[in-house]
C-alpha atoms as an extended CHARMM CRD file, in Angstrom:
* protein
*
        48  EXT
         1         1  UNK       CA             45.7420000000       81.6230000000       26.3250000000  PROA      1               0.0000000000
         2         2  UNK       CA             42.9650000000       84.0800000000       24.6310000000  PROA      2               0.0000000000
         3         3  UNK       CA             44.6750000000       82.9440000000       21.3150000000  PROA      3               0.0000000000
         4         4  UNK       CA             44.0700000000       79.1940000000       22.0240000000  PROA      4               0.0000000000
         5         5  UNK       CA             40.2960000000       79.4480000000       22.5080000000  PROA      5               0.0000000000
         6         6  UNK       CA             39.4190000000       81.2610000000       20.2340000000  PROA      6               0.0000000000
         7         7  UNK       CA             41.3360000000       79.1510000000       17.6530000000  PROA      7               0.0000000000
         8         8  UNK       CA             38.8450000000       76.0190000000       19.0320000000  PROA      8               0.0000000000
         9         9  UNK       CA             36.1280000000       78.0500000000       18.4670000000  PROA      9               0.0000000000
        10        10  UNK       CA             36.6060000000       79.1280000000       15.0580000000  PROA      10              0.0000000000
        11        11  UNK       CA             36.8820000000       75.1760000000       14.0510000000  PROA      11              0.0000000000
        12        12  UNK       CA             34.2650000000       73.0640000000       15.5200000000  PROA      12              0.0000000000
        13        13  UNK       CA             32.8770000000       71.7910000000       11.9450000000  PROA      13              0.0000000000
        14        14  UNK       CA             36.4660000000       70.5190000000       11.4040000000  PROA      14              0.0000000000
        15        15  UNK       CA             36.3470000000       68.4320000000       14.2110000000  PROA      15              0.0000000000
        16        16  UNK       CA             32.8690000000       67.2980000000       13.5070000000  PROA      16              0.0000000000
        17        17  UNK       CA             34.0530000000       66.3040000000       10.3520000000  PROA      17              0.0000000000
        18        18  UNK       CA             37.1520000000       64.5740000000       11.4800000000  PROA      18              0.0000000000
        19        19  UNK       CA             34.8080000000       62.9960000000       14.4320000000  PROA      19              0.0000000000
        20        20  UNK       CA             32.1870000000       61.4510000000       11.5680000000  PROA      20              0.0000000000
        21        21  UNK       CA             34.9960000000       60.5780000000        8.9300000000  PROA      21              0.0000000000
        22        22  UNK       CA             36.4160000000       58.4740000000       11.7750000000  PROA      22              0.0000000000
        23        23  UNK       CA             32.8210000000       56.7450000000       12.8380000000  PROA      23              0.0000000000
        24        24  UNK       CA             31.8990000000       55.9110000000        9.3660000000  PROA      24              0.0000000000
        25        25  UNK       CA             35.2820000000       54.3500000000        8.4550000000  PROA      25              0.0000000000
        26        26  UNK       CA             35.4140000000       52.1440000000       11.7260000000  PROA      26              0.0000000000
        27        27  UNK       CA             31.4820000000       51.4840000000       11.1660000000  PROA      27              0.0000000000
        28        28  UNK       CA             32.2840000000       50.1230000000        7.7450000000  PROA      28              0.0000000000
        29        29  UNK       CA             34.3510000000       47.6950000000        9.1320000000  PROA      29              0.0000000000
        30        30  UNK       CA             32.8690000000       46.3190000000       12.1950000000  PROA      30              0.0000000000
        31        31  UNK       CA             30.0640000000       45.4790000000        9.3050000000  PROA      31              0.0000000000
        32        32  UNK       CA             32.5230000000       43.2360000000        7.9190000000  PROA      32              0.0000000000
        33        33  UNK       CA             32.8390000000       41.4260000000       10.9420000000  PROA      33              0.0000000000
        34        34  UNK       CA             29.8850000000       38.9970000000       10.2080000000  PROA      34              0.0000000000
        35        35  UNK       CA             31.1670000000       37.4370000000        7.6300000000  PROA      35              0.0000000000
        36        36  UNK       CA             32.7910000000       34.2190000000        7.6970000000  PROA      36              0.0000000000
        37        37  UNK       CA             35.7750000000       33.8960000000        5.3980000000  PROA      37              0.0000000000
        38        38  UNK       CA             37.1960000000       36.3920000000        3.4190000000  PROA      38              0.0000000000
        39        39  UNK       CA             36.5750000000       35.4030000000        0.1090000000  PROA      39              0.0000000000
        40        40  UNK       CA             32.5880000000       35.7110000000        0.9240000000  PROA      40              0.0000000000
        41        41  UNK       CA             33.3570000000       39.4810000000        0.7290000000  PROA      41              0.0000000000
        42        42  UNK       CA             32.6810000000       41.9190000000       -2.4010000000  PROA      42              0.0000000000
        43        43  UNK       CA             32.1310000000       45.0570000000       -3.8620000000  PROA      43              0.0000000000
        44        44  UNK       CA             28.6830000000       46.1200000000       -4.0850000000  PROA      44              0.0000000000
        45        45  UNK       CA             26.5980000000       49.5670000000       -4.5460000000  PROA      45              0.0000000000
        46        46  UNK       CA             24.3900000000       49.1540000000       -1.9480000000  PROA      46              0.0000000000
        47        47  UNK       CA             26.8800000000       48.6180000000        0.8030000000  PROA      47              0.0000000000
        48        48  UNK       CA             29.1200000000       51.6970000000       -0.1230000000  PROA      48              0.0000000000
């Protein structure tokens, strides 16, 4: 059980990595949401 915890502890960048990776993919796409047909949609610097 000792083993466990301390493997969590030696990690927690990781998983705040993992946790933002996740929130900036899912944010990128709700921003998409807005828009109202697909073809409106396109690559640009400023929104990447």
């Amino acid at each position: 059980m000792e083993h466990n915890n301390r493997e969590s502890k030696n990690k927690p960048y990781a998983k705040f990595a993992l946790i933002m990776a996740v929130s900036f993919i899912l944010m990128y796409l709700i921003m998409f949401l807005n828009v109202a047909e697909f073809s409106h949609i396109y690559n640009s610097i400023t929104r990447f």
